[in-house]
C-alpha positions as CSV (number, residue, x, y, z in Angstrom):
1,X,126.3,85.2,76.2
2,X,124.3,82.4,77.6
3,X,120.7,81.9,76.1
4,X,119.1,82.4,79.3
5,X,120.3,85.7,80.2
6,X,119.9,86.7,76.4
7,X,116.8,85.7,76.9
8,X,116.2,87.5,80.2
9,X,118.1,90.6,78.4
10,X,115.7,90.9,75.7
11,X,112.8,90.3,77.9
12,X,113.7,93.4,79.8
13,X,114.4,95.4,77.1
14,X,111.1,94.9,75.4
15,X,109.9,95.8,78.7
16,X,111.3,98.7,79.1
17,X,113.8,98.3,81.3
18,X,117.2,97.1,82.3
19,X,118.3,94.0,83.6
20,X,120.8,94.7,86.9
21,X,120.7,90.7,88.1
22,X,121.2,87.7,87.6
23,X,118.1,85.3,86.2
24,X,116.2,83.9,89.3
25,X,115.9,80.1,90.3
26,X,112.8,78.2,88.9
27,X,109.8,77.9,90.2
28,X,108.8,74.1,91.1
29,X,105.9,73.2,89.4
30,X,102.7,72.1,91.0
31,X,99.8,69.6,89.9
32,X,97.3,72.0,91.1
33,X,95.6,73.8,89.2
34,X,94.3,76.5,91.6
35,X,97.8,76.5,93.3
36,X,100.2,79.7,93.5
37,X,103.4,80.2,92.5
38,X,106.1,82.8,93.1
39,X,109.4,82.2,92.2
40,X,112.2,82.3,94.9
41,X,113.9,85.3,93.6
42,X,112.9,88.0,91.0
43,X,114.8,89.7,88.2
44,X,115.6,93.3,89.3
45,X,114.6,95.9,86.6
46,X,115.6,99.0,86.6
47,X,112.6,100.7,87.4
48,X,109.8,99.2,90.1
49,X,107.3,99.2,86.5
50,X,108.7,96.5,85.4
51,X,109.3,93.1,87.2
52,X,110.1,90.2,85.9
53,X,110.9,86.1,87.3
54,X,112.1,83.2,85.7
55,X,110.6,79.8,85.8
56,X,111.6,76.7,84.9
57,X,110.9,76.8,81.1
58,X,110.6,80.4,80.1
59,X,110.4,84.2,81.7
60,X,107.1,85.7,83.4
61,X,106.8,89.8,83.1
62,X,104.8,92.4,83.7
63,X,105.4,96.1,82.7
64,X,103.7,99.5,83.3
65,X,103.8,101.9,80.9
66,X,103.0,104.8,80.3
67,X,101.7,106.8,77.1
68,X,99.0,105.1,76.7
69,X,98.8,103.6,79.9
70,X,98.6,100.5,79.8
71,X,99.5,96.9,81.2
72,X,101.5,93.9,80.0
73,X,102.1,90.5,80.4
74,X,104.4,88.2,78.5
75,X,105.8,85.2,78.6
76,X,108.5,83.5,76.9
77,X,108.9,80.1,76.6
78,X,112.9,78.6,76.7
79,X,112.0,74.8,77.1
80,X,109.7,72.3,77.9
81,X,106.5,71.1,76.0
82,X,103.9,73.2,74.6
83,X,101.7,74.5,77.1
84,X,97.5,76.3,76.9
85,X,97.6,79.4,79.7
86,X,95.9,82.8,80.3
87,X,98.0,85.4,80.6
88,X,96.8,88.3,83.4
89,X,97.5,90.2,86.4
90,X,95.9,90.9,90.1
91,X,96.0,94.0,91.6
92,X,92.5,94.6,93.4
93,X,90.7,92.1,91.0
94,X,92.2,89.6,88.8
95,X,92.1,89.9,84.7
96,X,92.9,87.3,82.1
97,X,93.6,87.3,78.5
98,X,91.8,84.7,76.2
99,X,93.4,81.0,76.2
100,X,96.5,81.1,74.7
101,X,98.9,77.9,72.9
102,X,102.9,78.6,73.7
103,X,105.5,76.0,72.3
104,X,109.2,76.5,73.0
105,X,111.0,79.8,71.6
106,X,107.4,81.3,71.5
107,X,106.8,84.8,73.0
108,X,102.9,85.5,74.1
109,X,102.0,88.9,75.2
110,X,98.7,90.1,76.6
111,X,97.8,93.7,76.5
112,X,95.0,95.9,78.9
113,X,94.8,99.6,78.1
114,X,93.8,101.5,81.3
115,X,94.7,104.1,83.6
116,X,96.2,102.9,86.7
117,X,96.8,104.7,90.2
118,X,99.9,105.6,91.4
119,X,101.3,103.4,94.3
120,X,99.2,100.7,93.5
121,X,100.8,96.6,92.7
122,X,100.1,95.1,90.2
123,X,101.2,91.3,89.6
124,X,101.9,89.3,86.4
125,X,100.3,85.9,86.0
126,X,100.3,82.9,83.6
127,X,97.7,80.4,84.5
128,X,99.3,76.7,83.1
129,X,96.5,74.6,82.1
130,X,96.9,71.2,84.4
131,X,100.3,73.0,86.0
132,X,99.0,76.2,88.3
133,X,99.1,79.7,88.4
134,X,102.1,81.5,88.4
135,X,103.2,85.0,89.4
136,X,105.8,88.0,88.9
137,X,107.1,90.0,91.4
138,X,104.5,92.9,92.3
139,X,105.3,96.1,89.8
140,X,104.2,99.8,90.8
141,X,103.4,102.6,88.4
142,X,105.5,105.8,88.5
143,X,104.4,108.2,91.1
144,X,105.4,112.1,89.9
C-alpha cells in the first residue's frame, strides 16, 4: 500500500470512520494569508461526521463524535517544510486552537468538548502561517 492512502487509511480510522475513495487532489497553495482554501475533491467517510481532504503536504479532518461530544481537528503532515498553524473549525462562529509547530510525519490534533445540534456543519480548518487558511469538507453530527 502506498504511503498516501496508508496515510489517508489511518487518518480515517482514527477518525472513526472508513475510507470508501480514493485521496483527493491537492489544494494549490496561496500567499495570502486571509485566503480560503477548499480542496477540489474530499475523502468520502463513511459516515457524514467525519470528512476529510488532502492537500498537498499532509491530510486535513474533522470528526464529530459522540460520548463526550466533542470536535476534532487534525492534521497530518506527509511532506514539505515545517509549518506554525491553528487548527479549528467554522460552523456559526469560527474557533482556533493555540499556535501549533508541524514538521513532516507529524500528526497535530486539536480538541473542543461541546454539545453540538443536530443538522448543523461544521468545517475543519488549518490556518498556515504566511500560506492561508484551509478547509475540510463540511461534517454533520448524527441526527436520531
Amino acid at each position: 500500500m502506498n504511503r498516501r492512502i496508508t496515510l489517508t487509511l489511518a487518518a480515517c480510522i482514527a477518525a472513526g470512520g472508513s475510507l470508501l475513495a480514493a485521496p483527493a487532489q491537492a489544494a494549490e497553495p496561496d500567499t495570502s494569508a486571509q485566503a480560503v482554501h477548499a480542496a477540489p475533491t474530499a475523502v468520502v467517510a463513511s459516515s457524514d461526521r467525519v470528512k476529510c481532504t488532502s492537500l498537498s503536504n499532509g491530510q486535513l479532518c474533522i470528526s464529530l463524535n459522540t460520548g463526550p461530544s466533542r470536535i476534532e481537528v487534525f492534521y497530518t503532515k506527509s511532506g514539505g517544510s515545517t509549518i506554525k498553524a491553528n487548527l479549528g473549525f467554522r460552523s456559526s462562529s469560527t474557533s482556533y486552537s493555540a499556535l501549533k509547530t508541524i514538521s513532516t510525519g507529524e500528526r497535530a490534533a486539536a480538541t473542543w468538548t461541546m454539545s453540538y445540534p443536530c443538522g448543523k456543519k461544521y468545517v475543519g480548518l488549518i490556518k498556515v502561517q504566511g500560506q492561508g487558511t484551509f478547509e475540510t469538507p463540511a461534517a454533520t453530527p448524527p441526527c436520531g
